[in-house]
VOBA-1610 file (N, C-alpha, C; in pm, whole numbers, padded with zeros to 5 digits, always signed):
BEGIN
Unk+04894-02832+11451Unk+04824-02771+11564Unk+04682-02727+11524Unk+04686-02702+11409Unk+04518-02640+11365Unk+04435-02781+11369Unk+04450-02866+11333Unk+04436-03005+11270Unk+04426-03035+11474Unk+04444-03052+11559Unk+04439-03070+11652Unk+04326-03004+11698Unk+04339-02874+11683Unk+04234-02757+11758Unk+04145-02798+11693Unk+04089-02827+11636Unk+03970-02827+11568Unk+03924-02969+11571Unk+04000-03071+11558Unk+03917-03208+11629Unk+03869-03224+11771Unk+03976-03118+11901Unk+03932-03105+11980Unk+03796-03062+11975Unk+03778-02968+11941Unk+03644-02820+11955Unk+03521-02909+11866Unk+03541-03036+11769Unk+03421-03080+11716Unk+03384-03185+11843Unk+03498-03266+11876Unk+03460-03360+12015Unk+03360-03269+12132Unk+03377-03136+12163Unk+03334-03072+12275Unk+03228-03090+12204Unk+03210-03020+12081Unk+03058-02995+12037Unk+03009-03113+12025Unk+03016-03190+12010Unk+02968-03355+12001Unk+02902-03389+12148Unk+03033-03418+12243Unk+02975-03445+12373Unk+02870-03338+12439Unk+02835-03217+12410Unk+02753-03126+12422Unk+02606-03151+12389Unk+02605-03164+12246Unk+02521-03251+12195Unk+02480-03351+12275Unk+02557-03497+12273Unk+02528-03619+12319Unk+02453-03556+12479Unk+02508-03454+12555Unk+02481-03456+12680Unk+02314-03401+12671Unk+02325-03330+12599Unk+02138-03255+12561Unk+02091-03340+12496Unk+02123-03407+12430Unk+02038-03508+12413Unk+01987-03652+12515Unk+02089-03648+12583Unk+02104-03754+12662Unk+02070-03665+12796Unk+01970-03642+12901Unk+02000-03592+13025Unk+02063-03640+13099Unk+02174-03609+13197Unk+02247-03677+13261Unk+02284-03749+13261Unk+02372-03757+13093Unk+02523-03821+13102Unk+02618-03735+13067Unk+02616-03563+13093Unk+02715-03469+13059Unk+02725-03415+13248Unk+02710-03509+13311Unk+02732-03381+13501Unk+02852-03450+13530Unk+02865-03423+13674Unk+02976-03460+13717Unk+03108-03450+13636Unk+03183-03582+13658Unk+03312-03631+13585Unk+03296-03582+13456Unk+03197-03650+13418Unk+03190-03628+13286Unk+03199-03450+13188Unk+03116-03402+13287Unk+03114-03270+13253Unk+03243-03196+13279Unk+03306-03231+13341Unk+03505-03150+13346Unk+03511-03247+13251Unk+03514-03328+13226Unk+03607-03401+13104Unk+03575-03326+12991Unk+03488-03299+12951Unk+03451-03164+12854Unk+03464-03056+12844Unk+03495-02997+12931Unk+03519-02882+13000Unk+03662-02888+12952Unk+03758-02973+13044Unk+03912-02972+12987Unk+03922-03011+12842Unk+03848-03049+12793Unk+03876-03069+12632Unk+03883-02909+12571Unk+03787-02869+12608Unk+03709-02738+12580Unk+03862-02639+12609Unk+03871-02658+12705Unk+04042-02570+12739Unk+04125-02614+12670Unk+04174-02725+12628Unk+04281-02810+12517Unk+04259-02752+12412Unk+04147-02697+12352Unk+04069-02690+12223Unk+04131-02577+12202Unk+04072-02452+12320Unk+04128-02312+12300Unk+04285-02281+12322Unk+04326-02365+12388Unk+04462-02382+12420Unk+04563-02369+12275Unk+04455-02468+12210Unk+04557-02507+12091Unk+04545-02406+11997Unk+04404-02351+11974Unk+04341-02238+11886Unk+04451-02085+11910Unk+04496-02078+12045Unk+04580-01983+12112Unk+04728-01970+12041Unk+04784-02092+12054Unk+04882-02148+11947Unk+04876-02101+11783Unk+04782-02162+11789Unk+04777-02116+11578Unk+04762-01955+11583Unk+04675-01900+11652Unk+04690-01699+11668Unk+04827-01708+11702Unk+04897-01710+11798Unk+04987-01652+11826Unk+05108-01692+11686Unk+05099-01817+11644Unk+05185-01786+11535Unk+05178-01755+11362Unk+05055-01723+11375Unk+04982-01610+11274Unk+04979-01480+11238Unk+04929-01460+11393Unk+04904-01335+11383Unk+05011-01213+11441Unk+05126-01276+11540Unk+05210-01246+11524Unk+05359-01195+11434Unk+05387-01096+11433Unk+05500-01079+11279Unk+05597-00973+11384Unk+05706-00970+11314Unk+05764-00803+11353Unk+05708-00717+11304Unk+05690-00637+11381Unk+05634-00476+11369Unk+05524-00473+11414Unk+05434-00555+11366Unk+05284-00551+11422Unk+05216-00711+11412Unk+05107-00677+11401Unk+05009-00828+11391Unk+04925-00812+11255Unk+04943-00911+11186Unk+04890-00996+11084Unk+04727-01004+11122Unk+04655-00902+11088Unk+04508-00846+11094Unk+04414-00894+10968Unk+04473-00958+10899Unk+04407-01025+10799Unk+04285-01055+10777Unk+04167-01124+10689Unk+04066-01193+10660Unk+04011-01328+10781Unk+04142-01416+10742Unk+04102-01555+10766Unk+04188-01540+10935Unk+04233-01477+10957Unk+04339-01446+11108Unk+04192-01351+11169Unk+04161-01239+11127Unk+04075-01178+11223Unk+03920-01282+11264Unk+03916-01320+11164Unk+03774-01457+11157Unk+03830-01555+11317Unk+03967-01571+11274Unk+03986-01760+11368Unk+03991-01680+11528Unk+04037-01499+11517Unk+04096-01450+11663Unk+03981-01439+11701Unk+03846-01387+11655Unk+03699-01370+11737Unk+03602-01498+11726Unk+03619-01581+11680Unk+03628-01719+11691Unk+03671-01780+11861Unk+03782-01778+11841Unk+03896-01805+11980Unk+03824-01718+12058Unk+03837-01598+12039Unk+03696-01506+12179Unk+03611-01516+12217Unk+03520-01648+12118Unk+03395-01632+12143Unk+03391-01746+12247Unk+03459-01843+12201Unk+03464-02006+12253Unk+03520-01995+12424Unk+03620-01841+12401Unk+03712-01837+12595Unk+03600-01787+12671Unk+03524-01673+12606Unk+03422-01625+12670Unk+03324-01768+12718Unk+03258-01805+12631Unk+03197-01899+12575Unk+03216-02005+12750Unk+03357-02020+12721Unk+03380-02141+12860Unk+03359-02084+12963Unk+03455-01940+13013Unk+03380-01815+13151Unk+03251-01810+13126Unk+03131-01822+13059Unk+03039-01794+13116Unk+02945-01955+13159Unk+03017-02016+13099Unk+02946-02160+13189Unk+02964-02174+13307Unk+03077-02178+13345Unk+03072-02146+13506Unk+02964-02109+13570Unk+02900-02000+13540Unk+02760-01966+13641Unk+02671-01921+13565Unk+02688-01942+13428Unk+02548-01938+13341Unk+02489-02111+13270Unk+02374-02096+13260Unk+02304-02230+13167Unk+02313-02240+13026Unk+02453-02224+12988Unk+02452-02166+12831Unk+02542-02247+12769Unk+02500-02405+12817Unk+02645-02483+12738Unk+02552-02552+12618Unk+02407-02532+12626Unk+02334-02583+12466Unk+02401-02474+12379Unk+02476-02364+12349Unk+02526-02308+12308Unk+02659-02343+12196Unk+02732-02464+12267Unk+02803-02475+12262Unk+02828-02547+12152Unk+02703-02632+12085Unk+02712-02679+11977Unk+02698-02638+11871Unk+02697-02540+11869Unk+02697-02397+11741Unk+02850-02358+11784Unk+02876-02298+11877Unk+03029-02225+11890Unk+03136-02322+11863Unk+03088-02415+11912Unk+03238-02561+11860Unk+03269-02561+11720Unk+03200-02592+11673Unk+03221-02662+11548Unk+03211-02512+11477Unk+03196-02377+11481Unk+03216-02296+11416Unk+03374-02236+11431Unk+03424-02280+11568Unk+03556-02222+11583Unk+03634-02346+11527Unk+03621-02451+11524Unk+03674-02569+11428Unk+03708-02547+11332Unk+03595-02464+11221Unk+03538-02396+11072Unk+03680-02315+11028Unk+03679-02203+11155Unk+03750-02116+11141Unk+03958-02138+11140Unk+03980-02215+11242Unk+04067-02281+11246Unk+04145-02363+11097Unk+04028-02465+11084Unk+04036-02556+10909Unk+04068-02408+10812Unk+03980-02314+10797Unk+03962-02186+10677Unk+04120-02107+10763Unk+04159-02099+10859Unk+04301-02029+10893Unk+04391-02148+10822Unk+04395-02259+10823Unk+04506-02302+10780Unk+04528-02339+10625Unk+04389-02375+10557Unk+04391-02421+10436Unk+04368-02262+10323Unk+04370-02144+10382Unk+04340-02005+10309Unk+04490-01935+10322Unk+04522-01905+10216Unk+04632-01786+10194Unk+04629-01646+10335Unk+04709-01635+10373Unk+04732-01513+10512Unk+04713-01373+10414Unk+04612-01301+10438Unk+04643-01160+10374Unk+04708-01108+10508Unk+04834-00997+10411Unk+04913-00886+10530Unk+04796-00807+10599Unk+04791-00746+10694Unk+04708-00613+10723Unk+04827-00636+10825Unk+04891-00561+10845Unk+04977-00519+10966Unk+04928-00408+11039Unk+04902-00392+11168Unk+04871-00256+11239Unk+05053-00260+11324Unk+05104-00119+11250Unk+05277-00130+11295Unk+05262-00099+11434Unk+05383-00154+11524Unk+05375-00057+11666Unk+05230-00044+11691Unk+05155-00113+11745Unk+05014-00066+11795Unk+05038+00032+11913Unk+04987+00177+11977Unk+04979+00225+12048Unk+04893+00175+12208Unk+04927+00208+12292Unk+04844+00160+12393Unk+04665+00216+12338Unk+04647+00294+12333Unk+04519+00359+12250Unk+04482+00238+12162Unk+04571+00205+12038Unk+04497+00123+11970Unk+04485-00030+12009Unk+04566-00043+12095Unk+04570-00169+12151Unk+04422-00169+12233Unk+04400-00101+12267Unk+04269-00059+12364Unk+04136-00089+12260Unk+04137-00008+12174Unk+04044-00007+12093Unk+04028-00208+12057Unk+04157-00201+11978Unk+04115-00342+11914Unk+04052-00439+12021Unk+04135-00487+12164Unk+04064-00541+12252Unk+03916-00514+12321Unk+03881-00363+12332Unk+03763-00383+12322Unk+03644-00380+12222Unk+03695-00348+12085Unk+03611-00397+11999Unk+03605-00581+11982Unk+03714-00642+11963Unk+03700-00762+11966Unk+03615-00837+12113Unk+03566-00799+12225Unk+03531-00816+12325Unk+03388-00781+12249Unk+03357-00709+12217Unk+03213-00621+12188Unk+03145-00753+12097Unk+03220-00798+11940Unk+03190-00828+11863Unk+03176-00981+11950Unk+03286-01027+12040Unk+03230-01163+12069Unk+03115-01207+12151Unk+03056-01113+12229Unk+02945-01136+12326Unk+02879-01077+12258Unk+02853-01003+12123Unk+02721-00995+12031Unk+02677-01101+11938Unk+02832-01236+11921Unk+02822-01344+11867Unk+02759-01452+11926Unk+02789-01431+12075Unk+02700-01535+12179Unk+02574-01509+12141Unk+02544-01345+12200Unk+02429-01376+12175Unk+02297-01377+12045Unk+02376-01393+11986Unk+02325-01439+11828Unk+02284-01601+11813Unk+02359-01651+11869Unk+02386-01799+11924Unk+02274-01827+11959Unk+02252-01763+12107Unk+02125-01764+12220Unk+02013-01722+12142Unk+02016-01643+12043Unk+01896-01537+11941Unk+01855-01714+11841Unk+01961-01731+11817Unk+01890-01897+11682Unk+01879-01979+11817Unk+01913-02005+11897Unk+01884-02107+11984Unk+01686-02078+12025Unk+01674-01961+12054Unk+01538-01917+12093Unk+01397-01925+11941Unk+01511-01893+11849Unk+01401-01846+11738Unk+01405-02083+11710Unk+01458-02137+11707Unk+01461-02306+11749Unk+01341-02309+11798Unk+01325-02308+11916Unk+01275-02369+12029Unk+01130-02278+12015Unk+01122-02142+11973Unk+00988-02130+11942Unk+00941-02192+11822Unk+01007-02192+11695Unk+00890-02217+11625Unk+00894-02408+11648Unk+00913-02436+11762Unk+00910-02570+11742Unk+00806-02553+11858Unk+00755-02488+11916Unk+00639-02443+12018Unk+00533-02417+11932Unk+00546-02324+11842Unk+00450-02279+11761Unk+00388-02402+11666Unk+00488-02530+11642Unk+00397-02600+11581Unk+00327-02708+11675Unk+00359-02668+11784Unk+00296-02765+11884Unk+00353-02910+11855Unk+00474-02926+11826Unk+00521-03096+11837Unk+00578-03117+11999Unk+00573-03284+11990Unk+00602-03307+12161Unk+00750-03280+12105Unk+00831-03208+12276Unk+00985-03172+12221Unk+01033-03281+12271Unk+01198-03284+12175Unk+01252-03386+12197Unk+01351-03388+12337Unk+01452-03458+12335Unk+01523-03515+12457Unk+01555-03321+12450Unk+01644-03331+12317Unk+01742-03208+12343Unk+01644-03056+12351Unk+01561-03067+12369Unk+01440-02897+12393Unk+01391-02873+12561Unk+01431-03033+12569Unk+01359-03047+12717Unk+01468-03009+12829Unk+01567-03065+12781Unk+01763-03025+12854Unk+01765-02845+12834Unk+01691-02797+12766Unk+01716-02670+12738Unk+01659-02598+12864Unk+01719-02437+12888Unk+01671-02395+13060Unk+01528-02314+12988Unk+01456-02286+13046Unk+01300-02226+13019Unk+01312-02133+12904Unk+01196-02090+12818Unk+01230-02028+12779Unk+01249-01872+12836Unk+01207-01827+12901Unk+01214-01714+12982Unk+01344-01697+12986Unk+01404-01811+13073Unk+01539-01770+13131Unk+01640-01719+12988Unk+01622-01819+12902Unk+01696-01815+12781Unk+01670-01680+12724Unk+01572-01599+12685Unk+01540-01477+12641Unk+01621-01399+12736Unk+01580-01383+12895Unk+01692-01272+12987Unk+01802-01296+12956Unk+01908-01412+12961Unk+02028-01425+12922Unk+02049-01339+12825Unk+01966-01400+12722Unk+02004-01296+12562Unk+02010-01134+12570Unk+01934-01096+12674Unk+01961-00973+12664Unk+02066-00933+12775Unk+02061-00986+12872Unk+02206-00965+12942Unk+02322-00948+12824Unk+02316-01058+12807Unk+02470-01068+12726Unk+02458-00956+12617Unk+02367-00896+12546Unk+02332-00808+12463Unk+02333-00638+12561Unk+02322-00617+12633Unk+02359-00530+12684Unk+02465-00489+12729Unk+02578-00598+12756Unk+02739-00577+12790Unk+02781-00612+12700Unk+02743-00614+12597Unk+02813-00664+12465Unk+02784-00468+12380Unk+02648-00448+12398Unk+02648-00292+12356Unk+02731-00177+12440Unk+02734-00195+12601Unk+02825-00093+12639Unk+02973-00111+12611Unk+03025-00230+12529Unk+03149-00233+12476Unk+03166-00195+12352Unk+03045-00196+12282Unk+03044-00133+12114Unk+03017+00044+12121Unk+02960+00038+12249Unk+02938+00204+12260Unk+03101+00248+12284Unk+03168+00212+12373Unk+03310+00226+12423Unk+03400+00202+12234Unk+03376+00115+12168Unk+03443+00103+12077Unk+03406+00205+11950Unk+03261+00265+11981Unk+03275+00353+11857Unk+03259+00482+11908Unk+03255+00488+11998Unk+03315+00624+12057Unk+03490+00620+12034Unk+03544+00538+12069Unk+03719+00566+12055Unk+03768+00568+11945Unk+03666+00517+11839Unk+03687+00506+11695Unk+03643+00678+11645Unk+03501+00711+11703Unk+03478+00818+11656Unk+03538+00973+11695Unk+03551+00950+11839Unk+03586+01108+11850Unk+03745+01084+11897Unk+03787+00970+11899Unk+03940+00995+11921Unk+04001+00902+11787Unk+03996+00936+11688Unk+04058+00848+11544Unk+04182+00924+11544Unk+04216+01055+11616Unk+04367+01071+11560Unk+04474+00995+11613Unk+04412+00976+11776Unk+04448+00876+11880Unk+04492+00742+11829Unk+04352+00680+11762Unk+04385+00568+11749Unk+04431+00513+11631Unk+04390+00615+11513Unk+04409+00549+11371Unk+04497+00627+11303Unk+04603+00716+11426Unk+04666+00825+11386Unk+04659+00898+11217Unk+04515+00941+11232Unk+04448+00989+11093Unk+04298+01096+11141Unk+04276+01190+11081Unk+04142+01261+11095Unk+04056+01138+11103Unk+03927+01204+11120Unk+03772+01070+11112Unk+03764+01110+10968Unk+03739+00940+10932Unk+03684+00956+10790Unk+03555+00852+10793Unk+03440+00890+10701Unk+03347+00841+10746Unk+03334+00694+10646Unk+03416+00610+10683Unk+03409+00515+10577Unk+03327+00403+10610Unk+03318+00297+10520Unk+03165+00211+10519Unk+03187+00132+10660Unk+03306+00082+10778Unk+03302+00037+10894Unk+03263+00131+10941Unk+03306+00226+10969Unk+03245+00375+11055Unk+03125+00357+11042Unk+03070+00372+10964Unk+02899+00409+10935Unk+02810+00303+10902Unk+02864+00195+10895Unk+02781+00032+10957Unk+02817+00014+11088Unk+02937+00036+11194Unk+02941+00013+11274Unk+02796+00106+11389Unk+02818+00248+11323Unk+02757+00352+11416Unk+02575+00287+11366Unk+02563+00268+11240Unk+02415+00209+11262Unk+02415+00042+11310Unk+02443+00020+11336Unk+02458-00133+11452Unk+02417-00094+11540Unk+02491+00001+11600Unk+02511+00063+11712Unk+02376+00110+11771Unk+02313+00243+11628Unk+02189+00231+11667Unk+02091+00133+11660Unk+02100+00031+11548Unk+01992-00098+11580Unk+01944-00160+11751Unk+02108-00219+11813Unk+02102-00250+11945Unk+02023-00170+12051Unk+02035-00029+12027Unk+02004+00098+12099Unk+01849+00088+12099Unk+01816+00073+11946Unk+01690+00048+11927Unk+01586-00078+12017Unk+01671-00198+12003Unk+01640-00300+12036Unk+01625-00294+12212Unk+01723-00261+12288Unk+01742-00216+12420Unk+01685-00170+12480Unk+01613-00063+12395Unk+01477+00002+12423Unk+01334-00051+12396Unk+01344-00067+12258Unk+01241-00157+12279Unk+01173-00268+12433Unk+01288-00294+12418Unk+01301-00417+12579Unk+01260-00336+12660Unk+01322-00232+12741Unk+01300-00185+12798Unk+01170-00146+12836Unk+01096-00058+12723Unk+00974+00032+12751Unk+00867-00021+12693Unk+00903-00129+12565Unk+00790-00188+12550Unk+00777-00332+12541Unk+00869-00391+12641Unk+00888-00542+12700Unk+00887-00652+12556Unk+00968-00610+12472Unk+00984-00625+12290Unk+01045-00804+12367Unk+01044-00905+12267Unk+01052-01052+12266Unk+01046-01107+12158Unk+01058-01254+12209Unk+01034-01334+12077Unk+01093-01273+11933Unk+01011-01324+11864Unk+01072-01274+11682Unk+01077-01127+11661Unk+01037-01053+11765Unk+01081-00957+11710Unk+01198-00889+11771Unk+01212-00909+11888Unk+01392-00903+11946Unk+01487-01043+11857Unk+01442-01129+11860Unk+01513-01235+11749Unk+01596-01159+11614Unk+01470-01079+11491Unk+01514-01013+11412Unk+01598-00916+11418Unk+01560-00842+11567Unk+01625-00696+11585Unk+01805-00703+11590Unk+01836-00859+11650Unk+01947-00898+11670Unk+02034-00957+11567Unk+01949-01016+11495Unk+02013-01071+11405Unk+02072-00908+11295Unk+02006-00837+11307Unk+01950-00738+11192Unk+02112-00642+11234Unk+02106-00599+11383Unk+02206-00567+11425Unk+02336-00645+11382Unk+02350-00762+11456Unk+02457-00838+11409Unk+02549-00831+11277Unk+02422-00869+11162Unk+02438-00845+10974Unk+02514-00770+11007Unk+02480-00617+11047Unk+02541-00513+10995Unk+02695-00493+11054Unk+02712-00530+11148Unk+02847-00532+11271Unk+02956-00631+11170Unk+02922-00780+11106Unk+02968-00826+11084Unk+03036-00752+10933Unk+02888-00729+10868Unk+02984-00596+10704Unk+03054-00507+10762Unk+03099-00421+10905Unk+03149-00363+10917Unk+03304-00402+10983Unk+03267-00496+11048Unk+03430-00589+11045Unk+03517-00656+10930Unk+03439-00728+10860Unk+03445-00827+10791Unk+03467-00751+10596Unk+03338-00680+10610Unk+03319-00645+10461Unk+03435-00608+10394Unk+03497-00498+10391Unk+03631-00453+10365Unk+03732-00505+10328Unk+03756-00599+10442Unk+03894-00711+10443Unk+03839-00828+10334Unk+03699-00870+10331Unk+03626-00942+10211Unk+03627-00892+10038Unk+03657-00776+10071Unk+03639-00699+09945Unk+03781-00696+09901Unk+03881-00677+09970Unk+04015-00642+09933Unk+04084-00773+09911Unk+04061-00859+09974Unk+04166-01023+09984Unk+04070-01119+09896Unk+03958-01138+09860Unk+03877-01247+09798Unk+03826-01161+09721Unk+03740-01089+09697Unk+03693-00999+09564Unk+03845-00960+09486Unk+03920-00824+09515Unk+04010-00807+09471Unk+04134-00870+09449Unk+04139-00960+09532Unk+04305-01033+09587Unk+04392-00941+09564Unk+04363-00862+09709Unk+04537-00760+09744Unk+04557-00826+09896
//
């Protein structure tokens, strides 16, 4: 099934490709035929989580399992927002990275992290942190897609098939911050439930450990960045950096820990 999911999800990214490169041979027919691949893909990706990350008692929260589950989030989101957004040049970065993830879930050792009995509280938390982290991955996506397409402006070359298939750049920058703004009122929601309700959720006092306190400066980076936008109409490379800069830190605060304990240490 992994071996499936992931030839699917390189085909999407392929015909994605071929279609930006090619104008109009990805509409119509053609474009649901991709589309349902695209659902087959996650379909199957759904499959390998559920019998992963599933265990008695709790869920298998692991390294290479938490990587393939916000992966799988990014790609479902990823398909809901094509529907009525211009964001399927996107897609050739998100394919073949949830492919990545899939191949590294099946060919990598499972570390335990069990969360026992999750509470409705923590069930809450994890879904909307994992929600937070995947529409800050889009638009990271949309952030290299833009920082692309300028400095290929900046050197003044004629663009190719696939720059020209791309939607303005304008539009592409608003997107980015759309999606960057409902992606922050879900990280605000997630480190607030982390911060002032941890007995709630992590049935434990707050302790200020290195996710806590990379998450909460993320938190402020975006805040920073948001504003910026806001009051001093911030763009280009320097909302580019601000995002990426944010991101870094979100990802050591998911990621770092479980990196440190299963591949540095092997526990």
């Amino acid at each position: 099934m992994n071996l499936l999911a992931a030839v699917l999800y390189l085909c999407v990214g392929a015909l994605l490709w071929l279609g930006l490169s090619r104008p109009g041979s990805a509409r119509g027919a053609a474009r649901m035929g991709i589309y349902a691949l695209a659902v087959g893909a996650v379909a199957a990706h759904a499959a390998v989580l559920y019998s992963g990350l599933i265990h008695e008692g709790g869920l298998n929260l692991g390294l290479t399992n938490a990587i393939s589950l916000i992966a799988w989030a990014v790609a479902v989101l990823f398909l809901i927002a094509t529907v009525t957004l211009p964001i399927e040049s996107l897609g050739i970065f998100i394919m073949p990275v949830a492919a990545a993830t899939v191949l590294l879930d099946w060919l990598s050792p499972r570390g335990q992290l069990l969360v026992v009995t999750a509470t409705p509280m923590q069930s809450t938390h994890i879904v909307i942190s994992l929600l937070a982290y995947s529409l800050l991955s889009i638009a990271v996506v949309q952030s290299l897609m833009l920082a692309l397409v300028e400095r290929h402006l900046r050197r003044r070359r004629q663009p190719s098939r696939f720059l020209r298939a791309l939607p303005p750049l304008e539009t592409m920058e608003n997107l980015m911050f759309q999606i960057i703004t409902l992606g922050f009122v879900l990280l605000t929601l997630t480190v607030i439930s982390g911060v002032f309700f941890s007995e709630q959720v992590f049935n434990k006092p707050l302790e200020f450990t290195d996710h806590i306190v990379l998450s909460i400066i993320a938190w402020v980076v975006f805040a920073v960045l948001l504003t910026g936008r806001w009051r001093f109409g911030w763009r280009g490379r320097t909302a580019i950096r601000w995002t990426l800069g944010g991101f870094t830190l979100l990802a050591f605060a998911y990621f770092g820990s479980k990196l440190a304990l299963e591949i540095l240490l092997r526990r």
